[in-house]
PyMOL Python script that loads the backbone (N, CA, C, O; Angstrom):
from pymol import cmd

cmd.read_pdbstr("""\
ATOM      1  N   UNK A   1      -8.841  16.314 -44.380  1.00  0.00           N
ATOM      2  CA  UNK A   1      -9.175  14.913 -44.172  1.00  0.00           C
ATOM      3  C   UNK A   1     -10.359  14.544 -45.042  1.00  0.00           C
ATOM      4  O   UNK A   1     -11.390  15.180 -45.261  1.00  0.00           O
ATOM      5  N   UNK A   2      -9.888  13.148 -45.566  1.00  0.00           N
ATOM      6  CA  UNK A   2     -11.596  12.950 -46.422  1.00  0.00           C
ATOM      7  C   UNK A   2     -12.606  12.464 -45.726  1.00  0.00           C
ATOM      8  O   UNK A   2     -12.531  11.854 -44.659  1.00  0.00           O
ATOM      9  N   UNK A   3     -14.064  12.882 -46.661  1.00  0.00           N
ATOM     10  CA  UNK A   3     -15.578  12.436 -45.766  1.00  0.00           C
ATOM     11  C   UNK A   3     -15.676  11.084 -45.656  1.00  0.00           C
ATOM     12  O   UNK A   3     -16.037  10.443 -44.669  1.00  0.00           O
ATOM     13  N   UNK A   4     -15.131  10.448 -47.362  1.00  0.00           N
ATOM     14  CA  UNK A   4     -15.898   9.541 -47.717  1.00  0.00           C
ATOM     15  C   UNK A   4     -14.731   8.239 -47.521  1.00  0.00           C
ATOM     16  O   UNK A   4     -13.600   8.175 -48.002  1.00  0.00           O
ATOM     17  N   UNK A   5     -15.500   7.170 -46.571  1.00  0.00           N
ATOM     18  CA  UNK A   5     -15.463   5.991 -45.934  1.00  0.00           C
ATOM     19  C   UNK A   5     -14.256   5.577 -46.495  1.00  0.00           C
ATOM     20  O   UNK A   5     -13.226   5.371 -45.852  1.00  0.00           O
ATOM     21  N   UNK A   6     -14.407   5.442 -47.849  1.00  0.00           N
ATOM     22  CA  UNK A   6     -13.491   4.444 -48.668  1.00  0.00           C
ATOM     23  C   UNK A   6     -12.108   5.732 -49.054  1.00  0.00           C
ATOM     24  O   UNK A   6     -10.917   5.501 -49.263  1.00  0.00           O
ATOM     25  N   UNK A   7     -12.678   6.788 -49.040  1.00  0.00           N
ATOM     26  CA  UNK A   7     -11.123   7.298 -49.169  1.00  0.00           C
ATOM     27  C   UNK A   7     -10.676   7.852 -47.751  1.00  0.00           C
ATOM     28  O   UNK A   7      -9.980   8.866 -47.688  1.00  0.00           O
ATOM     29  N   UNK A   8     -10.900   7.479 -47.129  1.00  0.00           N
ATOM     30  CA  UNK A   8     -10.323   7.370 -45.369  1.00  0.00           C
ATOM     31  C   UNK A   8      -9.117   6.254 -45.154  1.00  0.00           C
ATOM     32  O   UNK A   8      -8.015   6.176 -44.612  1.00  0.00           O
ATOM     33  N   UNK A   9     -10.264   5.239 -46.117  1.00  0.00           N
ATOM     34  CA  UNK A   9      -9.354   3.853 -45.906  1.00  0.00           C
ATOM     35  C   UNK A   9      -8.146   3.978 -46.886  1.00  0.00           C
ATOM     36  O   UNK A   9      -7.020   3.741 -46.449  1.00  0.00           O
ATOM     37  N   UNK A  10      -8.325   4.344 -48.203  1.00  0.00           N
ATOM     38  CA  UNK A  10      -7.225   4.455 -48.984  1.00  0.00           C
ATOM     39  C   UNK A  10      -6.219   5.206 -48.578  1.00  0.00           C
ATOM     40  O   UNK A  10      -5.101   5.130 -49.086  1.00  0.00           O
ATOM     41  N   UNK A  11      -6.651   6.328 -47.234  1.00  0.00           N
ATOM     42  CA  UNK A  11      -5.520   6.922 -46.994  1.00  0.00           C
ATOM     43  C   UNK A  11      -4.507   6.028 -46.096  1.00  0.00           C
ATOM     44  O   UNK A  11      -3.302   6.162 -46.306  1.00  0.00           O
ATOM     45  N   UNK A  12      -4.981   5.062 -45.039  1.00  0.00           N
ATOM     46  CA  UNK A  12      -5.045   4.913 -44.399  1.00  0.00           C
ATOM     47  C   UNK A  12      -4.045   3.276 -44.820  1.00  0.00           C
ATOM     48  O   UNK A  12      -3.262   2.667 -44.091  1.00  0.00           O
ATOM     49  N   UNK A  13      -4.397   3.024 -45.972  1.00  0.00           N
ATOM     50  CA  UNK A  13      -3.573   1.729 -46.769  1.00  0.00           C
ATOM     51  C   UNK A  13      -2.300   2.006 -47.286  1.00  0.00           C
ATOM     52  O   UNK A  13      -1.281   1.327 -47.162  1.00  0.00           O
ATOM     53  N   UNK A  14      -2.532   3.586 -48.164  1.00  0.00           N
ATOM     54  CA  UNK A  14      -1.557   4.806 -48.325  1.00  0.00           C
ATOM     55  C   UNK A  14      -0.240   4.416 -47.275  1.00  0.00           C
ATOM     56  O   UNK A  14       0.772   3.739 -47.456  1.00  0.00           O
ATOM     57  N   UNK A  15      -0.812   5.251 -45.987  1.00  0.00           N
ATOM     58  CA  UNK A  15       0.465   4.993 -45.071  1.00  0.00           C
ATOM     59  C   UNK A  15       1.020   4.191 -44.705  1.00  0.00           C
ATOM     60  O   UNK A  15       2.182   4.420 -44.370  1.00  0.00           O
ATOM     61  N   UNK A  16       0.363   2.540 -44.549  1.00  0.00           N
ATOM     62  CA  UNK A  16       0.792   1.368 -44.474  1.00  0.00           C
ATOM     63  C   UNK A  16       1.915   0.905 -45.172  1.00  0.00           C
ATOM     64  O   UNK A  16       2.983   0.479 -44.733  1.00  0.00           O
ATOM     65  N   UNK A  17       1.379   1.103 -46.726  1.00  0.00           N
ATOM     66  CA  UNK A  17       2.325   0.637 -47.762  1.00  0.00           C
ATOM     67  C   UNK A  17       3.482   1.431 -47.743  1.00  0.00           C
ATOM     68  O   UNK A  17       4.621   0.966 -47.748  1.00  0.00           O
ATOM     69  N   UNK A  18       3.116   2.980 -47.715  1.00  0.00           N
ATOM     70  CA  UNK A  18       4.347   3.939 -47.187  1.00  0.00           C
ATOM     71  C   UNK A  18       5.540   3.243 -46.377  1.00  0.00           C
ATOM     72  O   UNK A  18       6.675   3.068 -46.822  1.00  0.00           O
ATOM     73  N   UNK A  19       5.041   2.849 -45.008  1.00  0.00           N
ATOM     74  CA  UNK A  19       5.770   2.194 -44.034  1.00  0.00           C
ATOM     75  C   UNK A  19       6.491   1.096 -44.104  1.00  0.00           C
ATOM     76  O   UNK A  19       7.627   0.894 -43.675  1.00  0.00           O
ATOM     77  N   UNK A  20       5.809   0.432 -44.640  1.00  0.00           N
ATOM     78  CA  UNK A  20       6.412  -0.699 -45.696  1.00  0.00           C
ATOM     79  C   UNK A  20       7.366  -0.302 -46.430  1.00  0.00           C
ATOM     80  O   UNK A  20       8.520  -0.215 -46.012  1.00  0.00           O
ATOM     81  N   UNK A  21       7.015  -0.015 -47.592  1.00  0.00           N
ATOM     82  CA  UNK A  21       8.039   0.101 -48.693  1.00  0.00           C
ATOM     83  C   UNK A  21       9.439   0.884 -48.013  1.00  0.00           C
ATOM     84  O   UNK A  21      10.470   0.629 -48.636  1.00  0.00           O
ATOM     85  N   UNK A  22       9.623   1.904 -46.685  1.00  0.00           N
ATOM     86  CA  UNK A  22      10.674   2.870 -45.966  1.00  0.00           C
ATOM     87  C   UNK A  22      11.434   1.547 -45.738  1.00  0.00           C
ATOM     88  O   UNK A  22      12.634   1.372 -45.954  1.00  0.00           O
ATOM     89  N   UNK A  23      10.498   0.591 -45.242  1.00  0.00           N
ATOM     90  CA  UNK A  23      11.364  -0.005 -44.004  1.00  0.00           C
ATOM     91  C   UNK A  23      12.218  -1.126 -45.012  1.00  0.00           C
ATOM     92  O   UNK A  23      13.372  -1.523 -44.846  1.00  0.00           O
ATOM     93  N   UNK A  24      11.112  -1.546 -46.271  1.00  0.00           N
ATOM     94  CA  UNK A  24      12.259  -2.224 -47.198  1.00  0.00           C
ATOM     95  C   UNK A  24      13.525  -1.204 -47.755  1.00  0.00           C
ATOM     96  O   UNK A  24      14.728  -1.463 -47.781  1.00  0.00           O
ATOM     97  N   UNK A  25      13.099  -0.446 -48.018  1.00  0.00           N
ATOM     98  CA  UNK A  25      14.265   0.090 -48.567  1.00  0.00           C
ATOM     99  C   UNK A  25      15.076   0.471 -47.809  1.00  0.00           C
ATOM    100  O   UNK A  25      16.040   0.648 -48.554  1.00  0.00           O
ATOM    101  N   UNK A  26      15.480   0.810 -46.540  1.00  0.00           N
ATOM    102  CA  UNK A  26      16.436   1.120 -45.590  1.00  0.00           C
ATOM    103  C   UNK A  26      17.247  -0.502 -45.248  1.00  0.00           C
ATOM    104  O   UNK A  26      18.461  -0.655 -45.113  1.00  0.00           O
ATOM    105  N   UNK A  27      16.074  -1.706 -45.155  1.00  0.00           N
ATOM    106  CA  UNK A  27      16.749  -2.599 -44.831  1.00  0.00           C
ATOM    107  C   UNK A  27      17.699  -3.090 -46.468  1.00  0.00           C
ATOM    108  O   UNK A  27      18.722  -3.737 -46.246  1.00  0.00           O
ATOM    109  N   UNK A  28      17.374  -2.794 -48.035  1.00  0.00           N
ATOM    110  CA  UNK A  28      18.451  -2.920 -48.954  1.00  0.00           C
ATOM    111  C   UNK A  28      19.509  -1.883 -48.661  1.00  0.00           C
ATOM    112  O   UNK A  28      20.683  -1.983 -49.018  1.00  0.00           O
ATOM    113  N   UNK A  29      19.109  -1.107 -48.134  1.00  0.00           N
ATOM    114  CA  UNK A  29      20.239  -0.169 -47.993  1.00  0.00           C
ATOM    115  C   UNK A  29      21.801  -0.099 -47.057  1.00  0.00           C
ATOM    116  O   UNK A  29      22.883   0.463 -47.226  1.00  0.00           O
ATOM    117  N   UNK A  30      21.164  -1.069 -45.944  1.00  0.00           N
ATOM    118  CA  UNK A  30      22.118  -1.708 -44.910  1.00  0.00           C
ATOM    119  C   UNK A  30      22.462  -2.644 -45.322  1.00  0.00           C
ATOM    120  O   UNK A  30      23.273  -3.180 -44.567  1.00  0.00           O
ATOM    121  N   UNK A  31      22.153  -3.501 -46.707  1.00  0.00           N
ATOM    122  CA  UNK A  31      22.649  -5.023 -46.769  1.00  0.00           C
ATOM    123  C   UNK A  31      23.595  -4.249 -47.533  1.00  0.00           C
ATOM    124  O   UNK A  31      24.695  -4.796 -47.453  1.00  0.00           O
ATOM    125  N   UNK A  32      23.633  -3.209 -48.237  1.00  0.00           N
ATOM    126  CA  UNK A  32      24.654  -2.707 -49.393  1.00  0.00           C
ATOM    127  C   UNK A  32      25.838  -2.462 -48.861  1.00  0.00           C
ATOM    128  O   UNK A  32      26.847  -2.926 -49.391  1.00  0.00           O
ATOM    129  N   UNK A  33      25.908  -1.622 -47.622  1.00  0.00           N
ATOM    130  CA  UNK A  33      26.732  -1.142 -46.822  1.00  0.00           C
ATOM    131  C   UNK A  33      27.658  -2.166 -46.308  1.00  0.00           C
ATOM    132  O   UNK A  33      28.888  -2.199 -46.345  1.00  0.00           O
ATOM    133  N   UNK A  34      26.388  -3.395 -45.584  1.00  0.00           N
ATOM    134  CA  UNK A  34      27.598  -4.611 -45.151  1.00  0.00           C
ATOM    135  C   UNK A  34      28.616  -5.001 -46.424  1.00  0.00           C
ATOM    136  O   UNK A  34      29.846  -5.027 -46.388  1.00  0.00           O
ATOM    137  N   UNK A  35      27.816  -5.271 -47.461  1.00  0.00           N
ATOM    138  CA  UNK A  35      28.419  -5.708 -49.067  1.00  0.00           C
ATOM    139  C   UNK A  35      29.828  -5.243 -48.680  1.00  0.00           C
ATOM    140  O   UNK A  35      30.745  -5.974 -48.307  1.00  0.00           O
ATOM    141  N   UNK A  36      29.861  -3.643 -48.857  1.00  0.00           N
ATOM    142  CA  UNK A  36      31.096  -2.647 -49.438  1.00  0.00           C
ATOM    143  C   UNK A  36      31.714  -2.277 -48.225  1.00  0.00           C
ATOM    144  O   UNK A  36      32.283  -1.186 -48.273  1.00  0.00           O
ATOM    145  N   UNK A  37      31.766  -2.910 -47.102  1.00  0.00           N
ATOM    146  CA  UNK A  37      32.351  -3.298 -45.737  1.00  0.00           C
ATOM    147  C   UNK A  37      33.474  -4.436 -45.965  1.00  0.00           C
ATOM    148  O   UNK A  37      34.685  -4.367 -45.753  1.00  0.00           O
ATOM    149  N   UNK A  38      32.588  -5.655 -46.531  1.00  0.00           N
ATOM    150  CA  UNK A  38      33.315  -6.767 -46.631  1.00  0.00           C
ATOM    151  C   UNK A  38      33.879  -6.500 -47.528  1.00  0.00           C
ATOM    152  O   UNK A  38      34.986  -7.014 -47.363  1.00  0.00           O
ATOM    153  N   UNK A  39      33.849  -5.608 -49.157  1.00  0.00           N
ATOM    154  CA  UNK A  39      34.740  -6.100 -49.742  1.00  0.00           C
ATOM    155  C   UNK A  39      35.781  -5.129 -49.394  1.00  0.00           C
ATOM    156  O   UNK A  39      36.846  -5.477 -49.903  1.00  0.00           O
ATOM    157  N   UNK A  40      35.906  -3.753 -48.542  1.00  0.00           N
ATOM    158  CA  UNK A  40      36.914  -2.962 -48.102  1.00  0.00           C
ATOM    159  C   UNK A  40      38.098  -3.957 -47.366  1.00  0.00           C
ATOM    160  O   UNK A  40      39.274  -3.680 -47.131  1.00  0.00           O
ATOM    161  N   UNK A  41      37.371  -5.174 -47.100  1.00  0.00           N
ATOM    162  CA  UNK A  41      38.097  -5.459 -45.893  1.00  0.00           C
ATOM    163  C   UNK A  41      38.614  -6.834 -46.794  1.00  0.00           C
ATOM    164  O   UNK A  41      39.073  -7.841 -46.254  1.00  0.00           O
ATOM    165  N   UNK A  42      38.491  -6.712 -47.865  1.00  0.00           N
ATOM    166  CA  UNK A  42      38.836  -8.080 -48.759  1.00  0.00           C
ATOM    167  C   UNK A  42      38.964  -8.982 -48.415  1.00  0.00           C
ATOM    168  O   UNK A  42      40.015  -9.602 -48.253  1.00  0.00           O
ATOM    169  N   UNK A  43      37.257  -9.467 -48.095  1.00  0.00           N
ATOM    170  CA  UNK A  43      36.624 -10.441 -47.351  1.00  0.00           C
ATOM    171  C   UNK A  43      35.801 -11.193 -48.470  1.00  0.00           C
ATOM    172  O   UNK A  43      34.587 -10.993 -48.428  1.00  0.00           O
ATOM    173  N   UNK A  44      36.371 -12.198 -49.668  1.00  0.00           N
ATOM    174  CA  UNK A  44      35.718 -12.731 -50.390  1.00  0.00           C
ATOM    175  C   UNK A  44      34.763 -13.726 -50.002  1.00  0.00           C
ATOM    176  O   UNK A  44      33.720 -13.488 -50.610  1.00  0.00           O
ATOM    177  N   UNK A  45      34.646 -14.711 -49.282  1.00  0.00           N
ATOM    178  CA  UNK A  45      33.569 -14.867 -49.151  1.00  0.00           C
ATOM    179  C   UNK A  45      32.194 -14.777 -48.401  1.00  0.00           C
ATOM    180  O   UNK A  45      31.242 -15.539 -48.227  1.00  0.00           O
ATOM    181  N   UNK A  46      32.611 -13.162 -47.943  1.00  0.00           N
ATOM    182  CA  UNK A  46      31.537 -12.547 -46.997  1.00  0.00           C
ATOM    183  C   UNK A  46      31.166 -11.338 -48.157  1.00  0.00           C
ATOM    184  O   UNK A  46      30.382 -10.397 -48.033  1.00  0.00           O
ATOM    185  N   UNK A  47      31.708 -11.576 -48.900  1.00  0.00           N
ATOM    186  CA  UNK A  47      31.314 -10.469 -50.205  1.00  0.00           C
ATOM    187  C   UNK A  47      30.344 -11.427 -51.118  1.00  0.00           C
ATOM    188  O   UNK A  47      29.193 -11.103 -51.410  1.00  0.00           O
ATOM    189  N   UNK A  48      30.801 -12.324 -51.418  1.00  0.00           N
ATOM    190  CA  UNK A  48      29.610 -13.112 -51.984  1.00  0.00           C
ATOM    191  C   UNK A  48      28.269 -14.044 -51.413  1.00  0.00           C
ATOM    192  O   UNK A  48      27.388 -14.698 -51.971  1.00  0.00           O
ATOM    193  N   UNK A  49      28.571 -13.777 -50.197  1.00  0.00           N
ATOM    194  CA  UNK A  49      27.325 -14.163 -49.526  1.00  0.00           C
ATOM    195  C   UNK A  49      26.182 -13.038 -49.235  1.00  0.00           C
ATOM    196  O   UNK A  49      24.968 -13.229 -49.157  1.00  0.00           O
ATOM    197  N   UNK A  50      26.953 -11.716 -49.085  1.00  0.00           N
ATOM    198  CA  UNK A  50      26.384 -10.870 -48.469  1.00  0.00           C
ATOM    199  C   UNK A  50      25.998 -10.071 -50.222  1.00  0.00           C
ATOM    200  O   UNK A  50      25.064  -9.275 -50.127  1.00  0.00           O
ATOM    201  N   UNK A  51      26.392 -10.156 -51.216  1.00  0.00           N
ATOM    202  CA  UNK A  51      25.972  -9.888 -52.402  1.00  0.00           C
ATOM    203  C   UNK A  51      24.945 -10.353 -52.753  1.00  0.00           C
ATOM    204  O   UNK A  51      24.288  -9.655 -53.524  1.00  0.00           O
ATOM    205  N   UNK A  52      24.393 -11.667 -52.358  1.00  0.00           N
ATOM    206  CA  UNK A  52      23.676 -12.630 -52.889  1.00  0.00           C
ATOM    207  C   UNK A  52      22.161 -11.833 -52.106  1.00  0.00           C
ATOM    208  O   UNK A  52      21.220 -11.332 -52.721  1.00  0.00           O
ATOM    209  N   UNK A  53      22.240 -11.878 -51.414  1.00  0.00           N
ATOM    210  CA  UNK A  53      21.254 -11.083 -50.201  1.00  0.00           C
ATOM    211  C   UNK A  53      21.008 -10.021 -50.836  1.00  0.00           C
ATOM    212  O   UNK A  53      19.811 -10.045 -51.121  1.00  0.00           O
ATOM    213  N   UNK A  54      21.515  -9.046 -51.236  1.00  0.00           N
ATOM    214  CA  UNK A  54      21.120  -7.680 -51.527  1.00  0.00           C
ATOM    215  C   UNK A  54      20.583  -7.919 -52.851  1.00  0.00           C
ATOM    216  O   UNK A  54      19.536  -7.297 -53.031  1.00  0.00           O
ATOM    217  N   UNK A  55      21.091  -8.859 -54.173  1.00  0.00           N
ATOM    218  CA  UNK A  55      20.376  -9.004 -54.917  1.00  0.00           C
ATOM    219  C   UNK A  55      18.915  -9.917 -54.880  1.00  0.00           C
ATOM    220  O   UNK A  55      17.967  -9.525 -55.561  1.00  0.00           O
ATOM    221  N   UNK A  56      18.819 -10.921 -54.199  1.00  0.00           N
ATOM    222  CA  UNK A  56      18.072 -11.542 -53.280  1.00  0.00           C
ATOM    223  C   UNK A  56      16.845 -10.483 -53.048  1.00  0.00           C
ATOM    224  O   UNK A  56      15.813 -10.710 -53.679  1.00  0.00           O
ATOM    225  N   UNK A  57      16.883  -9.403 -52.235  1.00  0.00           N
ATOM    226  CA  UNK A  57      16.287  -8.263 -51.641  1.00  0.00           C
ATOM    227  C   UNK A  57      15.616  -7.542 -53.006  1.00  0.00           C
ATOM    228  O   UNK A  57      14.457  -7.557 -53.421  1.00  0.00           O
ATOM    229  N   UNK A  58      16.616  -7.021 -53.433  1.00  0.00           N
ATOM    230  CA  UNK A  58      16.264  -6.358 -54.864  1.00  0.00           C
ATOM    231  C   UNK A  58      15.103  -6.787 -55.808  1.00  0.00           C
ATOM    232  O   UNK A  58      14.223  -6.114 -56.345  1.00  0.00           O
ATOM    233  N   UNK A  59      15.419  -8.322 -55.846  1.00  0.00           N
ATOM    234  CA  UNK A  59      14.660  -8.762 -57.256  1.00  0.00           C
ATOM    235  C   UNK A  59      13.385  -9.181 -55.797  1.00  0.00           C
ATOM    236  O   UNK A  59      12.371  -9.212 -56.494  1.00  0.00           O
ATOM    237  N   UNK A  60      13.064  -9.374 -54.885  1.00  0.00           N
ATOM    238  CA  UNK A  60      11.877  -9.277 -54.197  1.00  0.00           C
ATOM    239  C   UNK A  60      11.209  -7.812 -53.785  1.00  0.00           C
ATOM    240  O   UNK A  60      10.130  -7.559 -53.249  1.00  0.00           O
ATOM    241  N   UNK A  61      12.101  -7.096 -54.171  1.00  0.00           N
ATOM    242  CA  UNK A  61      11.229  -5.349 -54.379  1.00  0.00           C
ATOM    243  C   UNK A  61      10.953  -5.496 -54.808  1.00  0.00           C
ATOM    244  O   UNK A  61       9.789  -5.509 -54.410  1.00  0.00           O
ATOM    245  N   UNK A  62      10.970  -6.043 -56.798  1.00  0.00           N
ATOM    246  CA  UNK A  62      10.430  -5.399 -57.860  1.00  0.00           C
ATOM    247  C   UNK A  62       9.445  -6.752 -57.553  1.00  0.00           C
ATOM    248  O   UNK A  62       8.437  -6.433 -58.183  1.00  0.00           O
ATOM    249  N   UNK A  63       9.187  -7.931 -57.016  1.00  0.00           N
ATOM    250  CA  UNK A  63       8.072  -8.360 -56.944  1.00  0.00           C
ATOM    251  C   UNK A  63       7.004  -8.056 -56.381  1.00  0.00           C
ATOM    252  O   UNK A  63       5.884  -8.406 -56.755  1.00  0.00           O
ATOM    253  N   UNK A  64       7.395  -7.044 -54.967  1.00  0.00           N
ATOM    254  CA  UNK A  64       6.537  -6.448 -54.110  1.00  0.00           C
ATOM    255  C   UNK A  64       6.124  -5.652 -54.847  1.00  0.00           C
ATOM    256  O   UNK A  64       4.894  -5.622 -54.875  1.00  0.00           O
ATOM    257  N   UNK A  65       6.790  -4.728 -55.702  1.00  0.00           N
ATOM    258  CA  UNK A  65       6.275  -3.735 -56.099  1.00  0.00           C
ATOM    259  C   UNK A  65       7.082  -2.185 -55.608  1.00  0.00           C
ATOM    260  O   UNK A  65       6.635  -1.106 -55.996  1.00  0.00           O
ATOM    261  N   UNK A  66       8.334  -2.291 -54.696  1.00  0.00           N
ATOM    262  CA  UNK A  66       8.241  -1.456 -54.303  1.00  0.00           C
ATOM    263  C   UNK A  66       9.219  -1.078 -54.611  1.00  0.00           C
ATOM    264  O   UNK A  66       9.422  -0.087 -53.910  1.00  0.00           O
ATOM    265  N   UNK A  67      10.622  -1.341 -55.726  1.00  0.00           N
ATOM    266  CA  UNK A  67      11.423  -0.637 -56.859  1.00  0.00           C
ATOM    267  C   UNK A  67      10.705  -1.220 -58.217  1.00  0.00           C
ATOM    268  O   UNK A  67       9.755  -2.000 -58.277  1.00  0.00           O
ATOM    269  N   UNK A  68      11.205  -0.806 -58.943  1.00  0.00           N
ATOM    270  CA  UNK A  68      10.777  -0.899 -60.384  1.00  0.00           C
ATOM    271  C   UNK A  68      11.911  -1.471 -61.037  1.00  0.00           C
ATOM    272  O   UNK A  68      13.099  -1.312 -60.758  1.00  0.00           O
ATOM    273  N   UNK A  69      11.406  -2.139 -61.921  1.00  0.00           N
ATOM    274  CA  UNK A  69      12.727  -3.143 -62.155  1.00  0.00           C
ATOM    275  C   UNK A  69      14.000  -2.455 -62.689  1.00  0.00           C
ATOM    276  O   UNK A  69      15.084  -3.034 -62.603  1.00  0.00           O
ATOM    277  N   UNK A  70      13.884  -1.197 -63.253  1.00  0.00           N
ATOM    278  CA  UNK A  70      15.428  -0.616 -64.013  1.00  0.00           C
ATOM    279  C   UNK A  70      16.170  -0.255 -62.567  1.00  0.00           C
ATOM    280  O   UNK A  70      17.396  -0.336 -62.640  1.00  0.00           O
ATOM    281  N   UNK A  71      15.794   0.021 -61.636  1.00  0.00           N
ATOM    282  CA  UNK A  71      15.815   0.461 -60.457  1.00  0.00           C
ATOM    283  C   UNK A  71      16.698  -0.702 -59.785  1.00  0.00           C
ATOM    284  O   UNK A  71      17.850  -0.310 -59.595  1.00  0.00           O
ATOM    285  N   UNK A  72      16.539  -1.637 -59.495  1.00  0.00           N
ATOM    286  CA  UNK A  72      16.669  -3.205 -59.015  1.00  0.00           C
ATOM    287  C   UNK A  72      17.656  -2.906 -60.107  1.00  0.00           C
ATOM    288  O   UNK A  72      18.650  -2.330 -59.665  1.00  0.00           O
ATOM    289  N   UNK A  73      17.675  -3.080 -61.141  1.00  0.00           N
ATOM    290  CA  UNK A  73      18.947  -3.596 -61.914  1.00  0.00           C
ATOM    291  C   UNK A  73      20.065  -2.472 -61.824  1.00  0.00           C
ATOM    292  O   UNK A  73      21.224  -2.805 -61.578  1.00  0.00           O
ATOM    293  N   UNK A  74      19.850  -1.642 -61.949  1.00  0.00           N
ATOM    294  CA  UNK A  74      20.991  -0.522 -61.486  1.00  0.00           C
ATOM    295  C   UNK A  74      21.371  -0.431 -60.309  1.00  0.00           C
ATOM    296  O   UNK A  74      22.520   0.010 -60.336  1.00  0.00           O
ATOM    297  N   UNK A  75      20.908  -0.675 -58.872  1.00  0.00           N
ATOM    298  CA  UNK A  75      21.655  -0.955 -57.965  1.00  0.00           C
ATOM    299  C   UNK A  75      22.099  -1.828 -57.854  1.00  0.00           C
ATOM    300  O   UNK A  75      23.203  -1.546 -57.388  1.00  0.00           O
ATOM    301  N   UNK A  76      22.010  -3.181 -57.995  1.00  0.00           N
ATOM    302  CA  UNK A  76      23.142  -4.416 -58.750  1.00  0.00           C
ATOM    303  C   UNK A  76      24.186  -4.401 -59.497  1.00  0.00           C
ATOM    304  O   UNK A  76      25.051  -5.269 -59.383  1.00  0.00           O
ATOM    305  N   UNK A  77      24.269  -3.379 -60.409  1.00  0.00           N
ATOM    306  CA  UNK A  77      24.709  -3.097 -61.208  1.00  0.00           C
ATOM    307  C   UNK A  77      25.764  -2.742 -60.864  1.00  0.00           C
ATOM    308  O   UNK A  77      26.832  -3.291 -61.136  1.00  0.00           O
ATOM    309  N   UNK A  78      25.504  -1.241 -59.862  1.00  0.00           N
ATOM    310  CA  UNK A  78      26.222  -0.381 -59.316  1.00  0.00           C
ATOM    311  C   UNK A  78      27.194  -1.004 -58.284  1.00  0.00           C
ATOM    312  O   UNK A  78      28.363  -0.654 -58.128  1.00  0.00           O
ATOM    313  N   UNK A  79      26.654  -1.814 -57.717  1.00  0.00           N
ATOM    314  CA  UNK A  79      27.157  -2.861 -56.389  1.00  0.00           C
ATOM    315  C   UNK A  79      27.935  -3.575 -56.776  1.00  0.00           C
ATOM    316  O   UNK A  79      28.974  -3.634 -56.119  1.00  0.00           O
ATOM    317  N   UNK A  80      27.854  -4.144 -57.580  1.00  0.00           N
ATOM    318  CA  UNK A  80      28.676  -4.968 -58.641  1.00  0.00           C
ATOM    319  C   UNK A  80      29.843  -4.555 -59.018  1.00  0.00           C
ATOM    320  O   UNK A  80      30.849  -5.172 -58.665  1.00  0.00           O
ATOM    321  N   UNK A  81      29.900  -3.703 -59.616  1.00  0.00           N
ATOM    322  CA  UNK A  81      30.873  -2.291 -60.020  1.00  0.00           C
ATOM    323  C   UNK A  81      31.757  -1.895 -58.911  1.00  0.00           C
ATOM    324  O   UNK A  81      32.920  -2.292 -58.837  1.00  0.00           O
ATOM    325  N   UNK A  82      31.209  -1.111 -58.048  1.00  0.00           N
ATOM    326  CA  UNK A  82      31.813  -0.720 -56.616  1.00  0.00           C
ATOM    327  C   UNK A  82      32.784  -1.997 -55.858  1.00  0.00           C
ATOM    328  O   UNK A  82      33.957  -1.757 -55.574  1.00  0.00           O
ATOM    329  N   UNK A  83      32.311  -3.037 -55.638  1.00  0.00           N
ATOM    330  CA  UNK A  83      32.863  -4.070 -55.138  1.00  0.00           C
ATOM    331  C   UNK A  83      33.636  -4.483 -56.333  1.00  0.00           C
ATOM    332  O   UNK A  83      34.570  -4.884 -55.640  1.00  0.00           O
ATOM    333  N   UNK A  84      34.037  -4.724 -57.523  1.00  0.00           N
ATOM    334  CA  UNK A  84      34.872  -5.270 -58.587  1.00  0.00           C
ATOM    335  C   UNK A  84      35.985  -4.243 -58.005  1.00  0.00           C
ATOM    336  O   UNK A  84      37.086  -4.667 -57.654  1.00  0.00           O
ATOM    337  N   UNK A  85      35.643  -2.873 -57.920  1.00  0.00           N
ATOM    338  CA  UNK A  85      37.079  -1.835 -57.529  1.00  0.00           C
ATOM    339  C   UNK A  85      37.594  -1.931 -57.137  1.00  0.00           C
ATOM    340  O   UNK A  85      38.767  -2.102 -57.469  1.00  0.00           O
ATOM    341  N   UNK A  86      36.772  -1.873 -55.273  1.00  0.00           N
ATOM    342  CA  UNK A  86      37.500  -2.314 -54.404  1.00  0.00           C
ATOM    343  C   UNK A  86      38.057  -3.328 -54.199  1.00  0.00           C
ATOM    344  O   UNK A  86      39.052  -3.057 -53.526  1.00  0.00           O
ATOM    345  N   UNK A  87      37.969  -4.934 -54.491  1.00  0.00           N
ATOM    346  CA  UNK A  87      38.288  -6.455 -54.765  1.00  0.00           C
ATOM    347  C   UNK A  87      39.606  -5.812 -55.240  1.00  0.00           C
ATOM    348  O   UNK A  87      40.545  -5.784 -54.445  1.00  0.00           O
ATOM    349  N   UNK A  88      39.747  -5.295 -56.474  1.00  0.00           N
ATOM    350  CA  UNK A  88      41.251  -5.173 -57.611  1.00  0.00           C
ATOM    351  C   UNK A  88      41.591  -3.928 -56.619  1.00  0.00           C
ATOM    352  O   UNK A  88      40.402  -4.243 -56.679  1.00  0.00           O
ATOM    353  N   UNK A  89      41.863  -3.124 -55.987  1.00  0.00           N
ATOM    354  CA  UNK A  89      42.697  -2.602 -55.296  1.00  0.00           C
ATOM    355  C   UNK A  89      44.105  -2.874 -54.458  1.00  0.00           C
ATOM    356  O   UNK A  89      44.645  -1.954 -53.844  1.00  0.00           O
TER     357      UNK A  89
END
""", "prot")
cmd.dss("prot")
cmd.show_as("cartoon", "prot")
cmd.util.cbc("prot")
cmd.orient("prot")
């Protein structure tokens, strides 16, 4: 454990942001899932509502700070991709 005051607190901001950033990323992680739900179920316009959201989510990580933007664009990317498959199936 540290002595000094200010790195007590940095630890202590540390875990905050930690907690934070888990709980964003679990909640992009469930909007993805609904995504590739709806489009299994070739549910177009619960696929594009629920798309809009996860990119929505995404590009407000990389404002938070808590993906990095190649990051944000490759799971869009990927989502994008995945749902085009399933849609043409």
């Amino acid at each position: 454990m540290a002595n000094i005051k200010s790195a007590k607190k940095r630890i202590l901001v540390a875990e905050r942001n930690h907690d934070r950033n888990v709980a964003y990323k679990s909640k992009v992680k469930t909007a993805v899932k609904v995504v590739l739900a709806e489009a299994a179920a070739k549910n177009q316009d619960a696929v594009n509502a629920a798309i809009s959201t996860v990119y929505k989510l995404c590009d407000q990580g990389v404002s938070k700070g808590i993906f990095h933007k190649n990051t944000a664009a490759r799971k869009k990317s990927r989502l994008a991709k995945a749902v085009n498959k399933l849609l043409a199936e």
